[in-house]
C-alpha positions in Angstrom: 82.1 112.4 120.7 84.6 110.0 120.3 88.5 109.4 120.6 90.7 109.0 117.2 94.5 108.0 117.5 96.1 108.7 114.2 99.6 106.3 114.2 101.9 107.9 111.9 105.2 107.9 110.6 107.3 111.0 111.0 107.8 111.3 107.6 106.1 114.3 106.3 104.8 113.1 103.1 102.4 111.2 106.0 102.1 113.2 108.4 100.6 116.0 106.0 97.6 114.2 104.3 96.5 112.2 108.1 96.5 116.5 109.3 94.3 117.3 106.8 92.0 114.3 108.1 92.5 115.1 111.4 91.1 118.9 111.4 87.6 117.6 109.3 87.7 114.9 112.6 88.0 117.8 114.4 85.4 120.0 113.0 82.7 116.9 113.4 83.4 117.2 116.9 85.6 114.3 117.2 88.6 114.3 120.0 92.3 113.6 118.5 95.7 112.6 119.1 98.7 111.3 117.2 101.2 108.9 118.1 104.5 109.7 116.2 107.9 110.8 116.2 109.2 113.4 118.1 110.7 115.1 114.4 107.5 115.5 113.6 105.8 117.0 117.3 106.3 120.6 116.3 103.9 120.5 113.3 101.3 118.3 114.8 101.4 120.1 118.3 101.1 123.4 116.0 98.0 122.2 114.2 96.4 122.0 117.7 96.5 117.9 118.5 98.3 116.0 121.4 101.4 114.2 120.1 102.4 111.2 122.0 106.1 110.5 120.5 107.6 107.3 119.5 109.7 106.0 123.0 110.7 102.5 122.7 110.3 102.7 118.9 114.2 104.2 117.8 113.0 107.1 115.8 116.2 107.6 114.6 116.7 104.3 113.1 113.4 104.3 111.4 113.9 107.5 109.7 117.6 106.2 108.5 116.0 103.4 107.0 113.1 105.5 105.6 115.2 108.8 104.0 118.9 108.4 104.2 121.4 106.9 101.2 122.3 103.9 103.4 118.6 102.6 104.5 116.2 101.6 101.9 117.0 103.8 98.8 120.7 102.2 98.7 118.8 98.5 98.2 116.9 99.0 95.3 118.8 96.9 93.3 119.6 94.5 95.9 116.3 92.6 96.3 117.3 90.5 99.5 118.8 93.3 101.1 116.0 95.7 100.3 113.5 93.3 102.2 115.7 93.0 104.8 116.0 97.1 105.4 112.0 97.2 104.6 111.3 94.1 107.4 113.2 96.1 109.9 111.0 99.2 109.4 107.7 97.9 109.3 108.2 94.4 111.2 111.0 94.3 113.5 110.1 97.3 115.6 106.2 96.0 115.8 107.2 94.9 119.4 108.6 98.4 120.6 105.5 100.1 118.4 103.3 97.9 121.2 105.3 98.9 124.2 104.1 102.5 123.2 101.1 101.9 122.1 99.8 100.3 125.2 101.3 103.4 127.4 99.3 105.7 124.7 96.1 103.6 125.3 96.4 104.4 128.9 96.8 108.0 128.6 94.3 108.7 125.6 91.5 105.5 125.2 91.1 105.7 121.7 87.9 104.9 120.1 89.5 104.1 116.7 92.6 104.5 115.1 93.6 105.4 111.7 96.8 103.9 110.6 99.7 104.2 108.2 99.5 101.1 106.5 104.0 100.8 107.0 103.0 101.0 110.7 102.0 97.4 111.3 101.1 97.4 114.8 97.4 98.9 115.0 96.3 96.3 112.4 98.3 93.2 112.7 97.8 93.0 116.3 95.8 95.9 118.3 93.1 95.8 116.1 92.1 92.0 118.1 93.8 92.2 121.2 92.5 95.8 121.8 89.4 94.9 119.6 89.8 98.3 118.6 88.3 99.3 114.8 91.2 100.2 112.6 91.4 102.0 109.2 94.6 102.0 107.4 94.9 105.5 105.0 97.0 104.4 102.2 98.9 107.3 101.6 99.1 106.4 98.0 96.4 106.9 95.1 96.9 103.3 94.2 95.4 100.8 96.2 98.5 98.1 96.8 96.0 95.1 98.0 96.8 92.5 95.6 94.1 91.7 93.1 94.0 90.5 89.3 94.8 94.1 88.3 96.5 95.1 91.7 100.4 95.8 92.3 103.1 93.1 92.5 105.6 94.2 95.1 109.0 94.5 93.3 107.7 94.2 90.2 105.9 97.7 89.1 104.3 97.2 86.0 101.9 99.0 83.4 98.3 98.0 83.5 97.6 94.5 81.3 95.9 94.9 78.4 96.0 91.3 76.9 96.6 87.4 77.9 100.1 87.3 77.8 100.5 90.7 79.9 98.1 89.2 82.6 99.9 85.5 82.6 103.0 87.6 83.0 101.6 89.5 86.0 100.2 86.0 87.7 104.0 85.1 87.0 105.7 87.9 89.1 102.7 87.7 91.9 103.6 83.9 92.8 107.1 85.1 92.5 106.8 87.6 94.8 104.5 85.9 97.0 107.4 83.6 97.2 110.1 85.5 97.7 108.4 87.4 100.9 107.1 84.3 102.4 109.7 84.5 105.2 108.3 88.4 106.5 104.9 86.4 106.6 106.1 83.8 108.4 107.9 85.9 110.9 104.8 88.1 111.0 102.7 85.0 112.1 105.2 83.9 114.4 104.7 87.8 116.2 101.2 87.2 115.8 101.3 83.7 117.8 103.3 85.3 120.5 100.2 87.8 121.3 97.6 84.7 121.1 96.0 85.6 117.8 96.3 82.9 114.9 98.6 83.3 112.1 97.9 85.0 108.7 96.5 83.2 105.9 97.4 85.8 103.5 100.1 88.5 103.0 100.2 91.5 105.7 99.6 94.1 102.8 96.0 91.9 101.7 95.6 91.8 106.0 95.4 95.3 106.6 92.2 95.0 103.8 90.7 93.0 106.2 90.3 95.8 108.7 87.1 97.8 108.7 88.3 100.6 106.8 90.9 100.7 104.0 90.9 105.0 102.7 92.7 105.3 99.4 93.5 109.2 98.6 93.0 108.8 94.6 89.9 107.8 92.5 89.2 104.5 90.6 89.6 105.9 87.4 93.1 107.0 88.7 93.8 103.2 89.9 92.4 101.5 86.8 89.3 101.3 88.1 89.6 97.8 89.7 86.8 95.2 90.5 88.9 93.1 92.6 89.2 94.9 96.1 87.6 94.3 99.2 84.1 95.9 100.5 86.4 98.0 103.5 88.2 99.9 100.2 87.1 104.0 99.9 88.4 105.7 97.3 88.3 109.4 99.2 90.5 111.4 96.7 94.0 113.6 97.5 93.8 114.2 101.7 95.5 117.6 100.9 96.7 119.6 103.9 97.0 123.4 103.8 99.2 124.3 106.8 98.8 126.5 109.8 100.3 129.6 107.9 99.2 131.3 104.6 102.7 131.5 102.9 103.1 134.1 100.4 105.2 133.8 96.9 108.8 135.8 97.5 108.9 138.8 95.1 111.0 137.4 92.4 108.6 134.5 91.3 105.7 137.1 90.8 108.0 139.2 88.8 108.9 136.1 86.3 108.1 137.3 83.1 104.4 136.4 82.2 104.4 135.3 79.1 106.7 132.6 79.7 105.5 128.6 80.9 106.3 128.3 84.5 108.2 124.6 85.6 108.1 123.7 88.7 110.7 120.6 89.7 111.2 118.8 93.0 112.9 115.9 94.3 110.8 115.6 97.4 112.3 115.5 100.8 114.3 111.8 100.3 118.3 112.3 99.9 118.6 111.6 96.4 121.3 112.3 93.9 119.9 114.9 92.1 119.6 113.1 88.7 116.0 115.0 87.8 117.3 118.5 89.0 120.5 118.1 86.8 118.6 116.7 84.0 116.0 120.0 84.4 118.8 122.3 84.9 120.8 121.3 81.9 117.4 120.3 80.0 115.4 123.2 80.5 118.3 125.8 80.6 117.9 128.2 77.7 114.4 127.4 76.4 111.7 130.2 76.4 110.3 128.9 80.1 110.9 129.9 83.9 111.7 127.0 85.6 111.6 127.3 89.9 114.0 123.9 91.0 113.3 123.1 94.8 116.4 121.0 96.6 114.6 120.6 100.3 115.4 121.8 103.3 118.2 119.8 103.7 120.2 120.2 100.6 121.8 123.5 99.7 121.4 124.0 96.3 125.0 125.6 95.9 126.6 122.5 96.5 124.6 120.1 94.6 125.9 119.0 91.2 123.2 120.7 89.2 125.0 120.7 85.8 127.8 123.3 84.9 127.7 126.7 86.2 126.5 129.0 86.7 123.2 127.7 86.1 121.0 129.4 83.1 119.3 132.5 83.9 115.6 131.1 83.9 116.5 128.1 86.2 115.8 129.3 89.6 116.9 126.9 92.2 116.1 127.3 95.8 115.7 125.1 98.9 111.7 125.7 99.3 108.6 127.2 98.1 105.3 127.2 98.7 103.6 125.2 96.6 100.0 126.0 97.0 100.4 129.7 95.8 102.3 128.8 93.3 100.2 126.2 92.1 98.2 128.2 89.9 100.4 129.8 88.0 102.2 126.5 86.9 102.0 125.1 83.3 104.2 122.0 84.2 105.3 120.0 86.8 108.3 118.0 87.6 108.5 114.9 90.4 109.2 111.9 91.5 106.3 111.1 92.2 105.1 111.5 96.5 101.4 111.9 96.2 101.9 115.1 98.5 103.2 117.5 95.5 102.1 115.2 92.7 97.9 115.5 93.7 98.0 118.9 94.6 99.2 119.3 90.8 96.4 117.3 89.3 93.7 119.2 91.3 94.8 122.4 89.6 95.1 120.9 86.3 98.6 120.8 85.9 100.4 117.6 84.0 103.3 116.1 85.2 106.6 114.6 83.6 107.2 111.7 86.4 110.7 110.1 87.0 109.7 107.3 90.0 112.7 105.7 91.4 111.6 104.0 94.9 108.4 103.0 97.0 105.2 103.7 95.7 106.6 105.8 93.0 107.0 103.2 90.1 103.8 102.5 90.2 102.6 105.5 90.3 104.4 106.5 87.6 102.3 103.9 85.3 99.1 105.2 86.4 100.0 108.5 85.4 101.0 107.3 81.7 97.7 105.3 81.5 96.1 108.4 82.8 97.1 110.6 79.9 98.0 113.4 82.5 101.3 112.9 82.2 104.6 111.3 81.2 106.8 108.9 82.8 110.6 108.8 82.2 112.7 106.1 83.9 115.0 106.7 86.0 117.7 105.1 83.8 116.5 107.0 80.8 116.5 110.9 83.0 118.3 112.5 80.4 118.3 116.3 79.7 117.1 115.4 76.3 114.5 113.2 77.6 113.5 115.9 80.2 113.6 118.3 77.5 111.2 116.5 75.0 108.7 115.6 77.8 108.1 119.2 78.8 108.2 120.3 74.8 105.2 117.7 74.6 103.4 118.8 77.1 103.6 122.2 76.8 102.5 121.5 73.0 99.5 119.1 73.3 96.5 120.5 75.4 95.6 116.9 75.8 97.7 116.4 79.1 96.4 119.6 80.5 92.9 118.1 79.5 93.4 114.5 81.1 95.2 116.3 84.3 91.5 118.5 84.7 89.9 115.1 84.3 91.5 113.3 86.7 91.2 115.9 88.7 87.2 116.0 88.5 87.7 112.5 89.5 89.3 113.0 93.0 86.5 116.0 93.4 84.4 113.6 93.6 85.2 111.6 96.1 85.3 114.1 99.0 89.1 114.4 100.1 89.5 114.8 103.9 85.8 115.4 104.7 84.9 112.1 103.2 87.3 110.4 104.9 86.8 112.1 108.3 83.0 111.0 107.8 83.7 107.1 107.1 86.2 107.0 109.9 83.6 108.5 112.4 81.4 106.0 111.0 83.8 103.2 112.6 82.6 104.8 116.3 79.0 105.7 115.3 77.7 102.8 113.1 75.6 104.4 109.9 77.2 107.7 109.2 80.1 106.4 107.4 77.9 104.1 104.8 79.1 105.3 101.3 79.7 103.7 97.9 83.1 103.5 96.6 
């Protein structure tokens, strides 16, 4: 069969889902490898794949500017200095991603690659100079091609509804259009060096220009937009299991049973920990076991998680496994990275989303429109806020409802088999033809 290179970030909220592709590649009889970061070499090399590691590419750099408190997350409300962190993550090191890129094509001749869409290499430039078919997976269930009902970078919004919310949204694309124009330009300029011509749109509406552009979510999750490009798939969550069947410590399954069951995380991005506190201190006392995860990196004794010690049926811990604990969940807090967040949905669980950075924000608005869930700003993460949200949705069945809806949704479009399927299409033209 043929060769797929999956170019990834090490960032495990993308490596994860682009696994879960991977193994249905795999299983069609497809050969695979991954170009990433040596963090991230264990779990891919452990899941059975090559893993050619980041070299010229300072992985160390890249994941400062990705996770840590002084890289992106620290320019949020800095709008010139956010682009400038963001430019020298996705652009600047487009050069260095080459360099390895080339050496990678030597060693393993891909066939096709699938692409993180913040890696910008494969599809701004190798996808012509190679002339190498590329599909970006989009990581998120929103598609972020720009479109009458499509996201305006920096300006997440809920969905229009009328002509004033639309002329507003036309408003803040131009606005944003302008105020980016200089990564474009410097983007062309990198694509005139290699002999291709330069863009005539914005690199995010580029990479819909490539043959294949997977979204993990549904259309009824993304508003169900009329405005996208033929190469767009909706494919549903790209959930991947892991190599090991982790099993629920003792304590959990001895929670008393006829209490709700909360589960809360922060992800794995160093965050203050405004939702944990506001869980903790919202949460404490009330007839529900709540099960607080702080990441691997954050030991939970030594966050501020309100005063202490914390309430008996707040159970805060670095890690658990999510998938077996799934189940037995009546709630879910998050801040929104589809890898926790979708898993949720496809057992019917509702959500109380607080997005603060990336995709998150707008996320959290499709959630809202959804009716699976409820959104709570980050300036607005109180623990009476926190507190009312999970009252609500422990007391309406409608969010549990909307959550089993959506989740009927993503069912249907085929998660990682579908999206293994359309990417082997790329190599062997007519097996990938689908409707989206």
């Amino acid at each position: 069969m043929s060769r797929i290179l999956f170019t990834v970030w090490p960032l495990t909220g993308h490596i994860h889902p682009n696994l879960a592709i991977a193994l249905e590649l795999r299983k069609l009889g497809h050969e695979v490898a991954f170009y990433t970061g040596s963090h991230a070499q264990g779990m891919v090399e452990g899941a059975g794949f090559p893993c050619f590691p980041l070299r010229k590419v300072d992985e160390n750099r890249i994941e400062d500017l990705f996770m840590s408190p002084s890289g992106i997350q620290s320019a949020t409300r800095n709008p010139f200095q956010l682009r400038d962190r963001w430019r020298q993550c996705v652009l600047d090191s487009v050069p260095a991603q080459m360099e390895d890129l080339e050496d990678v094509l030597r060693k393993f001749p891909a066939d096709a690659i699938v692409c993180d869409p913040t890696m910008w290499a494969p599809f701004l430039l190798l996808h012509e100079t190679r002339k190498i078919p590329v599909a970006i997976f989009g990581l998120v269930p929103a598609c972020h091609i720009s479109g009458e009902n499509g996201p305006v970078l920096g300006f997440p919004l809920p969905r229009p509804h009328n002509q004033w919310e639309r002329a507003r949204l036309k408003l803040l694309r131009a606005a944003s259009d302008l105020f980016l124009r200089d990564v474009r330009r410097r983007a062309s300029r990198l694509r005139v060096s290699y002999g291709l011509p330069p863009l005539s749109c914005s690199v995010t509406d580029f990479a819909g220009a490539m043959p294949l552009y997977l979204v993990p979510g549904s259309p009824e999750f993304d508003y169900n937009r009329t405005d996208l490009p033929p190469s767009v798939r909706y494919v549903g969550p790209c959930v991947w299991k892991g190599t090991t069947s982790d099993a629920l410590p003792d304590w959990v399954l001895n929670l008393p049973p006829d209490q709700p069951l909360i589960y809360a995380s922060e992800g794995t991005v160093h965050l203050r920990p405004v939702v944990l506190r506001a869980v903790a201190e919202g949460l404490g006392g009330l007839p529900v076991q709540v099960i607080m995860t702080t990441g691997k990196h954050r030991d939970p004794d030594s966050l501020d998680l309100g005063p202490r010690p914390l309430h008996p049926n707040i159970h805060a811990v670095r890690w658990m496994p999510l998938a077996p604990l799934l189940p037995r969940l009546s709630a879910m807090v998050t801040i929104g990275g589809p890898s926790t967040m979708m898993p949720a949905f496809e057992h019917h669980v509702p959500i109380v989303i607080v997005p603060f950075t990336w995709d998150h924000p707008e996320t959290g608005w499709r959630v809202q429109e959804s009716g699976a869930g409820i959104r709570i700003a980050p300036p607005g993460c109180t623990p009476e806020a926190m507190r009312n949200a999970i009252q609500r949705i422990l007391k309406e069945p409608g969010f549990r409802e909307n959550a089993g809806r959506l989740a009927d949704s993503f069912q249907r479009r085929g998660g990682a088999g579908e999206a293994a399927r359309l990417i082997g299409g790329l190599v062997s033209p007519g097996e990938g033809t689908t409707t989206s």
